[in-house]
Backbone as CSV, one residue per row, in Angstrom:
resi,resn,N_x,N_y,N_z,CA_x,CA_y,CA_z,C_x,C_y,C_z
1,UNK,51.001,8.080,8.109,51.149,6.646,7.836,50.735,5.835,9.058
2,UNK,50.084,4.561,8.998,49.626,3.763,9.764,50.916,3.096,10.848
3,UNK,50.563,2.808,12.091,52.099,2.170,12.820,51.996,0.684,12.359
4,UNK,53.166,-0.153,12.585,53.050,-1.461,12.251,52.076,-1.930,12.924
5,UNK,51.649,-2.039,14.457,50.596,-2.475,14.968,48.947,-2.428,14.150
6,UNK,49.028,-1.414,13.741,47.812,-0.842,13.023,47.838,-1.744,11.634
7,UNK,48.789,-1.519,10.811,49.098,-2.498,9.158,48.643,-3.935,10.141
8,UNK,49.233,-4.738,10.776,49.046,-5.844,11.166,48.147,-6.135,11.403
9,UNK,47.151,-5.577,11.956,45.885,-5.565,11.945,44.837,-5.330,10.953
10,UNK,45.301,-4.717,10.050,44.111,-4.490,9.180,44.523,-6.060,8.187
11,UNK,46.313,-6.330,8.353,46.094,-7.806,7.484,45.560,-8.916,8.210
12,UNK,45.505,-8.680,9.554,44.984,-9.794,10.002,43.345,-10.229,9.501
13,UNK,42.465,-9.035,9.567,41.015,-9.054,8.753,41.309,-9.019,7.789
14,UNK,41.625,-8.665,6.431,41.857,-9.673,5.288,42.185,-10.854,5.645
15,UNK,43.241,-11.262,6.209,43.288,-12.939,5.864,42.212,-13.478,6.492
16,UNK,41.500,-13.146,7.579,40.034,-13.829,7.667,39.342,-14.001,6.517
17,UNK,39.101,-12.618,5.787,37.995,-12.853,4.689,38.566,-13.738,3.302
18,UNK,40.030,-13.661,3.867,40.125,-14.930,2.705,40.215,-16.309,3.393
19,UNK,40.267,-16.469,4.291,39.667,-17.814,4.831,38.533,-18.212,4.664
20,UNK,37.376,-17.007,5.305,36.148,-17.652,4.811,35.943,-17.447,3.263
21,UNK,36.629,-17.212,2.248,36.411,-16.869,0.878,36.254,-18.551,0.510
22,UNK,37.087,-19.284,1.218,37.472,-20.871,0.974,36.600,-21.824,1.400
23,UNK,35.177,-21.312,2.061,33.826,-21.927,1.930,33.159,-21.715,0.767
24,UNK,32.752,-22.793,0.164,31.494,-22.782,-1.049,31.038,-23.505,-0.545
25,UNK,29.608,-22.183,-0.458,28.393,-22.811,-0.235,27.577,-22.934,-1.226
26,UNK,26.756,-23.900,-0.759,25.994,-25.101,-1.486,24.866,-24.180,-2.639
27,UNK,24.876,-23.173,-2.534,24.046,-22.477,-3.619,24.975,-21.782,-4.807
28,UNK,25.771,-21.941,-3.971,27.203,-21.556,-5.507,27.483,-22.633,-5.953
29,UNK,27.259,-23.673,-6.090,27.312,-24.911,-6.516,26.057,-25.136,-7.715
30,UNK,24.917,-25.094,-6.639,23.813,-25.091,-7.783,23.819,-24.134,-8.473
31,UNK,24.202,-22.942,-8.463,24.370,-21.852,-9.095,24.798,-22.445,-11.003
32,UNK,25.629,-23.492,-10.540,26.033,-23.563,-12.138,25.204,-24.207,-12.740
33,UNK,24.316,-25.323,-12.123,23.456,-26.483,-12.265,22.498,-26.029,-13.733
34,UNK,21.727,-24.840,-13.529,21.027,-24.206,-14.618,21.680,-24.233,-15.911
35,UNK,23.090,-23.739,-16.013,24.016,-23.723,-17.391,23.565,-24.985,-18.129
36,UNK,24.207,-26.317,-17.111,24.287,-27.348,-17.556,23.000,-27.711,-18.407
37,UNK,21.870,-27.638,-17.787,20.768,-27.542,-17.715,20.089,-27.102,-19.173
38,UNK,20.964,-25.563,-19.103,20.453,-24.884,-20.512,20.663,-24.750,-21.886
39,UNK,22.071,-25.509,-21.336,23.318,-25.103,-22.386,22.768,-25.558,-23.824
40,UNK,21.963,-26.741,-23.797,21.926,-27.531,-25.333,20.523,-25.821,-25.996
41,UNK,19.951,-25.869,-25.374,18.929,-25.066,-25.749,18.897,-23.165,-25.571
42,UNK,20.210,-22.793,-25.702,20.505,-21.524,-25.072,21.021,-20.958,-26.726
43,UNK,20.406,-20.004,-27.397,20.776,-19.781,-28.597,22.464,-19.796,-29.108
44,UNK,22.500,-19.963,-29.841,24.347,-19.934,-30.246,24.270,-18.824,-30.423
45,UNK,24.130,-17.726,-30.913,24.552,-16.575,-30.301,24.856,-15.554,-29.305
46,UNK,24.252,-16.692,-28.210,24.672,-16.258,-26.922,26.219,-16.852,-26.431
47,UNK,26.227,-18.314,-27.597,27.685,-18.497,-26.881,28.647,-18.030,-27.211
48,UNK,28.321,-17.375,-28.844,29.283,-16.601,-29.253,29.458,-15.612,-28.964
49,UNK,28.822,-14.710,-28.392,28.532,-13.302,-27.261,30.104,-13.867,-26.436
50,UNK,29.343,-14.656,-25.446,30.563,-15.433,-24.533,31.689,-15.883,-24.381
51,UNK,31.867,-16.195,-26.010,32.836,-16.628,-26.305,33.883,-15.838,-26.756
52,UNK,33.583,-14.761,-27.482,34.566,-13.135,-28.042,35.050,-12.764,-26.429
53,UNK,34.617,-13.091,-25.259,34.858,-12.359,-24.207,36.601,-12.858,-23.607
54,UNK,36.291,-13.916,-24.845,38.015,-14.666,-24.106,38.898,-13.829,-24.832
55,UNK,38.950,-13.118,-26.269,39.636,-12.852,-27.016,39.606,-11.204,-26.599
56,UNK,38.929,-10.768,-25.795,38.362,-9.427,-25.472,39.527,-9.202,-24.022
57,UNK,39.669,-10.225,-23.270,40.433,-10.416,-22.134,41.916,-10.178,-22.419
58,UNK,42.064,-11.291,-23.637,43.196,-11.434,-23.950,43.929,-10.138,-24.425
59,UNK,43.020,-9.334,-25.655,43.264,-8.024,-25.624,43.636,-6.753,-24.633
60,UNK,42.914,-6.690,-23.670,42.795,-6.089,-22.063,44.479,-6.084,-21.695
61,UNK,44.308,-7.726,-21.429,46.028,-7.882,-20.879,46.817,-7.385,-22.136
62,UNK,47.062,-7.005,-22.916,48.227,-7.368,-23.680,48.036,-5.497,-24.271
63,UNK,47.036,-5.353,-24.358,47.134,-3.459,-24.567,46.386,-2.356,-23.627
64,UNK,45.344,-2.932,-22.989,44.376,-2.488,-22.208,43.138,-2.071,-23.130
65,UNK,43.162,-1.782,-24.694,42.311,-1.789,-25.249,41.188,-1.059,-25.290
66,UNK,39.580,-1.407,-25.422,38.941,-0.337,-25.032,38.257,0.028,-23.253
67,UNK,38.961,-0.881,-22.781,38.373,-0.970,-21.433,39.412,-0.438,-20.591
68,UNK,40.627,0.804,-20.935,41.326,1.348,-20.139,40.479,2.781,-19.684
69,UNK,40.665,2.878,-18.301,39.874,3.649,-18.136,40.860,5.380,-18.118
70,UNK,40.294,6.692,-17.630,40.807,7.899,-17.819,41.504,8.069,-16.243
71,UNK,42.812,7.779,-15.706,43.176,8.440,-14.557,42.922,9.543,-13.615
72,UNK,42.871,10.497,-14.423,42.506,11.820,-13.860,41.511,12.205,-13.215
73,UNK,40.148,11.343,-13.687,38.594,11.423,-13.341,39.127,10.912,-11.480
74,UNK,39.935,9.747,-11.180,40.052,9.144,-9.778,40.852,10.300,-9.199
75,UNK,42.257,10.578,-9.766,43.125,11.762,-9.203,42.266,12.694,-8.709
76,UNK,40.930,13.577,-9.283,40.695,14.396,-8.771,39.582,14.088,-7.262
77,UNK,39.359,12.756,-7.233,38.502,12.246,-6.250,39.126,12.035,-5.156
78,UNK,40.818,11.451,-5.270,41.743,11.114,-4.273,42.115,12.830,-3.775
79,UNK,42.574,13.630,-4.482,42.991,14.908,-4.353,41.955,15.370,-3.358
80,UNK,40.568,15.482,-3.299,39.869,16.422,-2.545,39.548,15.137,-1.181
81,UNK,39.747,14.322,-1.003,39.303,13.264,-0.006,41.023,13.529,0.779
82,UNK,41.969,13.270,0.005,43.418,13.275,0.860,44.110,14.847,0.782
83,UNK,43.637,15.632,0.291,43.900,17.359,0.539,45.489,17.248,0.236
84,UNK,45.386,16.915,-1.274,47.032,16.815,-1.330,46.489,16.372,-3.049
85,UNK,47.818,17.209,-3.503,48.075,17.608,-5.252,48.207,15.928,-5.820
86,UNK,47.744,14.926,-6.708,47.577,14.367,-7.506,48.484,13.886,-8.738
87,UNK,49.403,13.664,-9.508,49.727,13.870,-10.781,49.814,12.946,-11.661
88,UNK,50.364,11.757,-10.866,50.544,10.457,-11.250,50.126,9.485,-9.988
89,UNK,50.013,8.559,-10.565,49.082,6.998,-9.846,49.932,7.063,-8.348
90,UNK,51.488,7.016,-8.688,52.813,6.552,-7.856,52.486,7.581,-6.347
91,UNK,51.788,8.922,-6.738,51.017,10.021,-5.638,50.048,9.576,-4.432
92,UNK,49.586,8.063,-5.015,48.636,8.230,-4.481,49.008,6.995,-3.247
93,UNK,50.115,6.286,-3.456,50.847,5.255,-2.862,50.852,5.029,-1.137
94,UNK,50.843,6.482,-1.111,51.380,6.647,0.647,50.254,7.568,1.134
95,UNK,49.278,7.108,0.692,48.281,8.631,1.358,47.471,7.104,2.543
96,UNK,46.489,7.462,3.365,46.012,6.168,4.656,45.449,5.218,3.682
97,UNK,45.343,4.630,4.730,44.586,3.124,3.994,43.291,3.286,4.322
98,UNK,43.022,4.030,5.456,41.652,4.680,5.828,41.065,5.281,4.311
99,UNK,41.516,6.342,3.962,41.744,6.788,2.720,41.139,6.320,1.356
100,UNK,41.900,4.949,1.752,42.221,4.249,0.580,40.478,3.482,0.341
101,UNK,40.504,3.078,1.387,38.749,2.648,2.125,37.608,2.696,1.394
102,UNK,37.508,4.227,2.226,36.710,5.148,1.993,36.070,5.563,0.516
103,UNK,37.212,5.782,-0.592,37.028,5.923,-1.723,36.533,4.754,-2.172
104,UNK,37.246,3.428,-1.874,37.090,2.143,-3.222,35.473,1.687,-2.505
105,UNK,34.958,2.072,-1.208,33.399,1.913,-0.560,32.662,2.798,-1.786
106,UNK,32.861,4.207,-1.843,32.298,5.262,-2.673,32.088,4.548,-4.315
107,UNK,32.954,4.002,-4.662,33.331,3.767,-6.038,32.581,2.329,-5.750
108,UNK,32.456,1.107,-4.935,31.562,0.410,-5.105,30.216,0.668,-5.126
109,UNK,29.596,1.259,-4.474,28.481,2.212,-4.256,28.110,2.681,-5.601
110,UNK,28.289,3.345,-6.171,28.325,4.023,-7.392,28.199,2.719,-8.889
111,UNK,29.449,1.850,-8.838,29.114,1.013,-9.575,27.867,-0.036,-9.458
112,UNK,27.849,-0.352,-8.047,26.494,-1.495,-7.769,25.200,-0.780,-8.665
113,UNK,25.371,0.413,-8.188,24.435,0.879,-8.634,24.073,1.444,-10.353
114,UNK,24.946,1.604,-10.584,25.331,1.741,-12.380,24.700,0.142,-13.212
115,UNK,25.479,-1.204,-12.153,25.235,-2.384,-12.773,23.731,-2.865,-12.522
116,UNK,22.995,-2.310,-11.462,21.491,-2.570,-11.181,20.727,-1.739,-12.265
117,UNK,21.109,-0.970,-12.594,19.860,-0.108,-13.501,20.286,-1.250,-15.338
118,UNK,21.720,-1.229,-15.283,22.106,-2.294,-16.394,21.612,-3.653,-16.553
119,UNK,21.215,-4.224,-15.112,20.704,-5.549,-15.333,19.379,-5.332,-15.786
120,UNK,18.770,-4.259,-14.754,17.207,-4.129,-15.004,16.856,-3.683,-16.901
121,UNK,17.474,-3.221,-17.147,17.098,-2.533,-18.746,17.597,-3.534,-19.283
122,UNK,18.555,-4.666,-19.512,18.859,-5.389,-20.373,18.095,-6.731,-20.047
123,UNK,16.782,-6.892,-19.018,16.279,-8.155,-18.795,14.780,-7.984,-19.336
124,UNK,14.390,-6.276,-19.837,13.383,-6.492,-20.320,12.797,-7.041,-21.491
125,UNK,13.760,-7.696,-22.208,13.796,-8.256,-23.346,14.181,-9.953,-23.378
126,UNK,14.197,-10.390,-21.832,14.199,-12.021,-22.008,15.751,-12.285,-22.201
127,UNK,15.923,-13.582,-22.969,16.911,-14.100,-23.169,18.050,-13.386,-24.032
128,UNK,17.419,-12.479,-25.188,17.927,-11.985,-26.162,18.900,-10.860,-25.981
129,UNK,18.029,-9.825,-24.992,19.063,-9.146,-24.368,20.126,-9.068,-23.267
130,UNK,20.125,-10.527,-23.088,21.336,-10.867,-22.267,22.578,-10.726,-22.937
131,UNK,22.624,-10.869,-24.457,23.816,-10.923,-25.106,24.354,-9.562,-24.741
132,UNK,23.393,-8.599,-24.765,23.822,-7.277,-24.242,24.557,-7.063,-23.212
133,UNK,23.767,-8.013,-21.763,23.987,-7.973,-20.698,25.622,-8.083,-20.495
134,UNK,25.975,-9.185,-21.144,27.260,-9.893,-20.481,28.871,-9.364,-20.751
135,UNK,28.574,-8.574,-22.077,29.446,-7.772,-22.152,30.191,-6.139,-21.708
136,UNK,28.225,-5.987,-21.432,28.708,-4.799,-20.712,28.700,-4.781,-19.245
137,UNK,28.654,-6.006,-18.787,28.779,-6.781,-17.196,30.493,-6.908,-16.977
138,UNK,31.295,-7.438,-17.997,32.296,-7.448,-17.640,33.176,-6.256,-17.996
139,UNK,32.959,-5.300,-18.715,33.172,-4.015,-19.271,33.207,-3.286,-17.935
140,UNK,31.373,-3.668,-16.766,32.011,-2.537,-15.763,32.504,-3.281,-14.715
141,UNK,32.753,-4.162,-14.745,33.978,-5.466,-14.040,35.536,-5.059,-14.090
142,UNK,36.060,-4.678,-15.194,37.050,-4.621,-15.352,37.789,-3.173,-14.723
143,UNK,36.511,-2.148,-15.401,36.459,-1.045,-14.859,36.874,-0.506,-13.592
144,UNK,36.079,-0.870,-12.643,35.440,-1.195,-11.272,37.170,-1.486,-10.441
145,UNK,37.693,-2.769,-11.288,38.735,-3.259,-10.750,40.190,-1.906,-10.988
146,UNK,39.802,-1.574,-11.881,41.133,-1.024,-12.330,41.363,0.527,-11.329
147,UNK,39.898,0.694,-11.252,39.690,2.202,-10.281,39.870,2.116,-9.079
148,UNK,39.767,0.687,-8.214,40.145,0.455,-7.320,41.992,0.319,-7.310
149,UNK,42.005,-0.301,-8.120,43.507,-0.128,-8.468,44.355,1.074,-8.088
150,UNK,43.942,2.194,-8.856,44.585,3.247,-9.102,44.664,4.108,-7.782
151,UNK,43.204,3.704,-7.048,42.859,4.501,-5.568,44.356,3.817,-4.219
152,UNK,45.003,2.495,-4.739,45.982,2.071,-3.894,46.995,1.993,-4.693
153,UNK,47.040,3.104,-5.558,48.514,3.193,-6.106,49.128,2.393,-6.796
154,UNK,48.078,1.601,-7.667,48.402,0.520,-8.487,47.963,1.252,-10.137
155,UNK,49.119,1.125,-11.264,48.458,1.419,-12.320,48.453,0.670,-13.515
156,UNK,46.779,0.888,-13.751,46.391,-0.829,-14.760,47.182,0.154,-16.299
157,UNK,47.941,0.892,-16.832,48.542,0.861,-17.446,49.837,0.160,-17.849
158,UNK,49.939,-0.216,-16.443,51.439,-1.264,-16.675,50.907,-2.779,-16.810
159,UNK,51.346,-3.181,-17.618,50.822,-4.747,-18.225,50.292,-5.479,-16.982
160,UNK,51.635,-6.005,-15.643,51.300,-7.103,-15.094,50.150,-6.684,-13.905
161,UNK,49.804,-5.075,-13.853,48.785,-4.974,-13.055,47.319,-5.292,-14.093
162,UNK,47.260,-5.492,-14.916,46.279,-6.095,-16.060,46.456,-7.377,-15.670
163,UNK,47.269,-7.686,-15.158,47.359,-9.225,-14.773,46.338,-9.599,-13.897
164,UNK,46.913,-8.586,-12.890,46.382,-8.995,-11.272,45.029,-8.803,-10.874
165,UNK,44.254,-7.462,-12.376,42.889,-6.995,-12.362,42.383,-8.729,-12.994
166,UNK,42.766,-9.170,-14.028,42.327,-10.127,-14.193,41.955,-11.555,-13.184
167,UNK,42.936,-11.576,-12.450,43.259,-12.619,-11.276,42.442,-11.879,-10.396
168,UNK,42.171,-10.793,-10.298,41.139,-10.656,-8.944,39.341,-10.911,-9.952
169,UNK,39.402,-10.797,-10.717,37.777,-10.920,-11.966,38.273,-12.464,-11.659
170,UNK,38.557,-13.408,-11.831,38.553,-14.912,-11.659,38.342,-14.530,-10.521
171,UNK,39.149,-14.316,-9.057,39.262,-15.119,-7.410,37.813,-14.952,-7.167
172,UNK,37.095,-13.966,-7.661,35.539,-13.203,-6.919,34.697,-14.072,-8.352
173,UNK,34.676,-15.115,-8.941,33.684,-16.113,-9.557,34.343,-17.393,-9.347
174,UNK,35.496,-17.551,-8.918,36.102,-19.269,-8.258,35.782,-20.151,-7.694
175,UNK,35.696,-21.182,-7.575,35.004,-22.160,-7.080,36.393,-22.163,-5.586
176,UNK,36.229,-23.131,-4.856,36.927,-23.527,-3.477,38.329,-23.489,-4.040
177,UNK,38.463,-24.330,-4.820,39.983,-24.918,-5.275,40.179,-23.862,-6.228
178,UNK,39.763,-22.935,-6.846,40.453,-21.966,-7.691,40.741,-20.687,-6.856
179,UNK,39.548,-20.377,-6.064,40.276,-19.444,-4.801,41.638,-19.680,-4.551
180,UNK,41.381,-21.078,-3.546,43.165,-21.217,-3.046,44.386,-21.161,-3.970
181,UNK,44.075,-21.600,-5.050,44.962,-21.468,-6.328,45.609,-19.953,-6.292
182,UNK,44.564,-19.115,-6.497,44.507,-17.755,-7.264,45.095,-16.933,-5.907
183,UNK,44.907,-17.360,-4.487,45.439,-16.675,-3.450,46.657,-16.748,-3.135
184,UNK,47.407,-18.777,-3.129,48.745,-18.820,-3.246,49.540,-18.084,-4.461
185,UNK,48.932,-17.989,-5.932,49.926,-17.461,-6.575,50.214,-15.926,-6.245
186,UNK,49.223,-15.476,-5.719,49.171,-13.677,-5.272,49.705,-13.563,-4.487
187,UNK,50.259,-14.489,-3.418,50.930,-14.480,-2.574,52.399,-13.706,-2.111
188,UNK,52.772,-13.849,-3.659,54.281,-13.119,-3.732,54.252,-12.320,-4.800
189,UNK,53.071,-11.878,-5.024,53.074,-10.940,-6.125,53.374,-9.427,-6.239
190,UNK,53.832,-8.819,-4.990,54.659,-8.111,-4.946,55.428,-7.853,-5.376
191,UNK,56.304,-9.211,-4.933,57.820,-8.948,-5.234,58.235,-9.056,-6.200
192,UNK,57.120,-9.666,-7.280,57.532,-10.893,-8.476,56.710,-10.160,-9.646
193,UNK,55.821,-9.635,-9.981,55.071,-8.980,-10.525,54.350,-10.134,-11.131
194,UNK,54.168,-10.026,-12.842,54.118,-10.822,-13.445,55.223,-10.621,-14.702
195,UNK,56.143,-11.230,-15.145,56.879,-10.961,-15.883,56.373,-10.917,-17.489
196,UNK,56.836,-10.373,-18.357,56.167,-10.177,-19.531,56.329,-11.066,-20.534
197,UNK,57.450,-12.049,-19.980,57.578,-13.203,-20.789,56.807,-14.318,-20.478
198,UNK,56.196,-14.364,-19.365,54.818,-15.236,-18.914,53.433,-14.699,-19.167
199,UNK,53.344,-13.428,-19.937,52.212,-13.245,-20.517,51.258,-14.565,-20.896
200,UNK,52.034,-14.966,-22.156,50.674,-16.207,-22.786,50.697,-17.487,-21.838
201,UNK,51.167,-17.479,-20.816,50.863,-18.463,-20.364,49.986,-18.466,-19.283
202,UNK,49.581,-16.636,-18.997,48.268,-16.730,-18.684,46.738,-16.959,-19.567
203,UNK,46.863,-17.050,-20.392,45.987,-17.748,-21.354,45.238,-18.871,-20.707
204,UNK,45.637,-19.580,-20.206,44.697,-20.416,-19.026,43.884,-20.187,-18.052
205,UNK,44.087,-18.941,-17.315,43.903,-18.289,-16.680,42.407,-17.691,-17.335
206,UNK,42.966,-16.605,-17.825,41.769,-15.863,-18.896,40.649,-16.866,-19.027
207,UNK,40.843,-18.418,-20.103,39.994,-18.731,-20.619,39.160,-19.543,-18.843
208,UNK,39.466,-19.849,-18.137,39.321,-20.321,-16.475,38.300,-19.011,-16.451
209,UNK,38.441,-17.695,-16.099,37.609,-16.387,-16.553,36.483,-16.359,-16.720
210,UNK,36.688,-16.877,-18.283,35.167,-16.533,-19.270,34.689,-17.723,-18.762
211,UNK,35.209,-18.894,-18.726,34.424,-20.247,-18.722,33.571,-20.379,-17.376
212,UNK,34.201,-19.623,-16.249,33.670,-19.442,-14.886,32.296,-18.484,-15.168
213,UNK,32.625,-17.464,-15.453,31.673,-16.293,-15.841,30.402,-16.428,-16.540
214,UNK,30.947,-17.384,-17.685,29.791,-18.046,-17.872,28.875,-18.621,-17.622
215,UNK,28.848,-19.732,-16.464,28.445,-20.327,-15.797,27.577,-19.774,-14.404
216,UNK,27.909,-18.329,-14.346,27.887,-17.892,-13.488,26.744,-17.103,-13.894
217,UNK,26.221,-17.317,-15.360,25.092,-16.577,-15.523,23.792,-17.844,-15.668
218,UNK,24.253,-18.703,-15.020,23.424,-19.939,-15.288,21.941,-19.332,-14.901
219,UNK,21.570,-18.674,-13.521,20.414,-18.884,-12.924,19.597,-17.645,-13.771
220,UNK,20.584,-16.657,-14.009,20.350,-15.452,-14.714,19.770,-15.761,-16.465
221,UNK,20.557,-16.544,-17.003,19.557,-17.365,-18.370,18.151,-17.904,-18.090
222,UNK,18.337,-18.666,-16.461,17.003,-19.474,-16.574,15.804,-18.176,-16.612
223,UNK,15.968,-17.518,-15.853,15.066,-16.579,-15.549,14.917,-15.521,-16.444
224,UNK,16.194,-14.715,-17.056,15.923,-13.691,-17.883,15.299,-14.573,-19.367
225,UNK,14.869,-15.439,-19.372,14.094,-16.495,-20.641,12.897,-15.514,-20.815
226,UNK,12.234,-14.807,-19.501,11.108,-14.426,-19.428,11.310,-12.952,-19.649
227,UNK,10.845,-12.349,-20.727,10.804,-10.883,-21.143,9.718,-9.945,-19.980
228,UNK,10.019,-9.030,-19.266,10.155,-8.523,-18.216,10.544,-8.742,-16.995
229,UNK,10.115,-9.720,-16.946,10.338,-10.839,-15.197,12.124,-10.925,-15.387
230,UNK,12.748,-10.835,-16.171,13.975,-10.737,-16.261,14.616,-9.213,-15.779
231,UNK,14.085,-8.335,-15.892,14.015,-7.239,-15.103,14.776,-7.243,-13.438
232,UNK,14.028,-7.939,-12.618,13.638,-7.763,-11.523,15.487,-9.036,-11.383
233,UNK,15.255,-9.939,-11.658,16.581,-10.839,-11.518,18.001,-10.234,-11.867
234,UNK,17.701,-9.637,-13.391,18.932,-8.781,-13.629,19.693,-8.232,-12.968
235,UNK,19.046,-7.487,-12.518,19.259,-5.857,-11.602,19.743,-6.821,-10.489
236,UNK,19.192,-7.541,-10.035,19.716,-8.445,-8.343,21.030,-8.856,-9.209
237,UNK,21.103,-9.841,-9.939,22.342,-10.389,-10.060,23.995,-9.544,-10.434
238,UNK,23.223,-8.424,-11.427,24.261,-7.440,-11.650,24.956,-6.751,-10.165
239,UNK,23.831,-6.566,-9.500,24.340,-5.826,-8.275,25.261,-6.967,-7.558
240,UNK,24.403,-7.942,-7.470,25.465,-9.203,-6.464,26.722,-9.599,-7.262
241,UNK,26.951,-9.258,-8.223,28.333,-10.132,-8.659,29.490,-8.455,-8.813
242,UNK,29.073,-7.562,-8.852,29.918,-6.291,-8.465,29.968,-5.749,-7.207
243,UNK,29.271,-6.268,-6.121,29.460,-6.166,-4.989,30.691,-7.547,-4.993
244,UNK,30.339,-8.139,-5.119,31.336,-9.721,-4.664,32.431,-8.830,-5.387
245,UNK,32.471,-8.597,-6.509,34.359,-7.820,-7.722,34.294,-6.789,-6.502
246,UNK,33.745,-6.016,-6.055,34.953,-4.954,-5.438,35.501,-4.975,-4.349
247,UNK,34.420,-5.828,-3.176,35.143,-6.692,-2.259,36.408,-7.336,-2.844
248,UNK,36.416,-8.142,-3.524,37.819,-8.905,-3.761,38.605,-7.850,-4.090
249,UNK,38.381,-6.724,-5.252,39.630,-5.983,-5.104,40.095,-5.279,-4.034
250,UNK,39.128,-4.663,-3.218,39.342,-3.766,-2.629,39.845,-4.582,-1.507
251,UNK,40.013,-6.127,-1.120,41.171,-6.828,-0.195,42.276,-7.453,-0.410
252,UNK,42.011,-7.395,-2.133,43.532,-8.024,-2.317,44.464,-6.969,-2.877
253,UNK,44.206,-5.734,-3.361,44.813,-4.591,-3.813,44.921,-3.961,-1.865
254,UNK,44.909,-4.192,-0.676,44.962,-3.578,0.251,46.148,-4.383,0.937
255,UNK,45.215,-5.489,0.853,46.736,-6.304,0.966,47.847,-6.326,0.887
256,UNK,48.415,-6.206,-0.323,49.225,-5.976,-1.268,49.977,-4.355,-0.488
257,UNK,49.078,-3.606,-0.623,49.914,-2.032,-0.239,50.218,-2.149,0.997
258,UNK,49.419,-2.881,2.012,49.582,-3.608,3.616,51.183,-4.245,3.814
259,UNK,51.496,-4.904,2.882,52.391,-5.836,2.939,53.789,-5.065,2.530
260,UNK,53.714,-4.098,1.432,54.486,-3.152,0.595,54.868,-2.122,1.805
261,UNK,54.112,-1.920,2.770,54.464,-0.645,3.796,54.813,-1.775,4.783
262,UNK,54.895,-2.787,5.246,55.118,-3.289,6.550,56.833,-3.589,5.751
263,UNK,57.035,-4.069,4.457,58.172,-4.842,4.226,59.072,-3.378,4.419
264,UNK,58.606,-2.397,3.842,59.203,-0.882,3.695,59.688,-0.446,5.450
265,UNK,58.866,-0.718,5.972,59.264,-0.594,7.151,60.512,-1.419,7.969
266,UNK,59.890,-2.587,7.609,61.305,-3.203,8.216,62.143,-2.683,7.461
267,UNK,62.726,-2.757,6.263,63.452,-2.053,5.517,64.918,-1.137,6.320
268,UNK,63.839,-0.285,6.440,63.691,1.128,7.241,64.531,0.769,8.575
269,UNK,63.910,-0.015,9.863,64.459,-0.352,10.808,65.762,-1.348,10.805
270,UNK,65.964,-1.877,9.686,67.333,-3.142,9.106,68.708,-1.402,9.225
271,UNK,68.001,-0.520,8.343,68.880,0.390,7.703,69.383,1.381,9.552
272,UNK,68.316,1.627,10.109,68.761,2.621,11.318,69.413,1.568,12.211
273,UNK,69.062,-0.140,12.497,70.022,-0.592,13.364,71.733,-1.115,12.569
């Protein structure tokens, strides 16, 4: 296990990167400009593509649905990296944060690259096969998040960590003011989980989500319009917006276990003095 000096330090670099998370720059801005732009002339079946994605979310949180992923496939990845038996998620809690690293780097790696060959094959067809695109964009979004999850001892089988996969898929497409939003409420989410009687009142949340996400394919419509030349954009954008998701998980799920071992500790030292 890490000494407190060491935990303190690794939260001190997270809270940098969520400081600078609280700059938007001026091309994430125009970034949405294209939507606006496209929106009257963008087939309705693309918005209805877009639009099932709220009811698809909502599903996620409330059963995990078809986007729960298989545990065991990560257990056996954590098992040969931390040289220690596997069985359940709760195993994997106290193994380093070095550890912890190492894997959710591997597992971004792997996905960037899963979502680049996905952008590229679904842009050779222009506008049309974007409908393709966007669902199976957030399919390995959710994914992505939940495996990082499981690598810090978090398991997206329990409802309110479906919460928090969701709240980290918003913080990594947020504008300035939804960052800070989405960081103060995580703030105490430790201690507090999400309770199950505040389920639907993340419903705001969710639809904040799709409506962001959407928008977020603004520059990606203008360009994938063009059947091949959509190719070459795809593949960039798929890769850049799952690099941005596993960064965010992989600092706010560290966080979180950062904070869980420093409080454990004091704990610990309250109990021996």
């Amino acid at each position: 296990m890490e000494t407190r000096e060491e935990l303190v330090n690794e939260l001190s670099v997270i809270e940098k990167w969520e400081k600078d998370q609280s700059d938007l720059w001026i091309w994430e801005r125009l970034g949405r400009l294209p939507f606006k732009i496209l929106d009257k002339i963008t087939p309705k079946f693309i918005h209805n593509k877009v639009g099932k994605l709220l009811e698809e979310i909502g599903s996620y949180i409330q059963t995990g649905g078809s986007y729960l992923i298989k545990k065991e496939t990560i257990f056996e990845k954590v098992e040969k990296e931390a040289g220690r038996p596997i069985h359940e998620v709760a195993d994997i809690k106290d193994i380093p944060l070095s550890t912890m690293t190492k894997l959710s780097q591997e597992l971004s790696e792997q996905r960037k690259k899963f979502a680049t060959i996905q952008g590229a094959s679904t842009g050779v067809g222009g506008i049309f096969t974007l409908a393709i695109d966007i669902p199976a964009l957030m399919a390995i979004s959710l994914k992505t998040l939940q495996e990082i999850a499981i690598i810090h001892g978090y398991d997206p089988n329990d409802q309110s960590e479906r919460v928090f996969v969701v709240k980290c898929l918003q913080f990594s497409s947020a504008d300035i003011v939804g960052k800070r939003a989405i960081l103060n409420e995580l703030s105490s989410y430790s201690k507090q989980g999400a309770r199950s009687d505040e389920t639907i009142s993340q419903l705001q949340g969710w639809r904040e989500v799709v409506y962001t996400y959407r928008d977020q394919f603004g520059w990606k419509k203008l360009f994938q319009m063009v059947p091949i030349a959509g190719m070459i954009f795809g593949a960039f954008t798929n890769r850049s917006m799952i690099n941005d998701l596993s960064e965010t998980g992989m600092m706010l799920y560290r966080k979180r276990r950062i904070l869980e071992r420093l409080e454990r500790e004091r704990e610990t030292k309250d109990l021996l003095d």
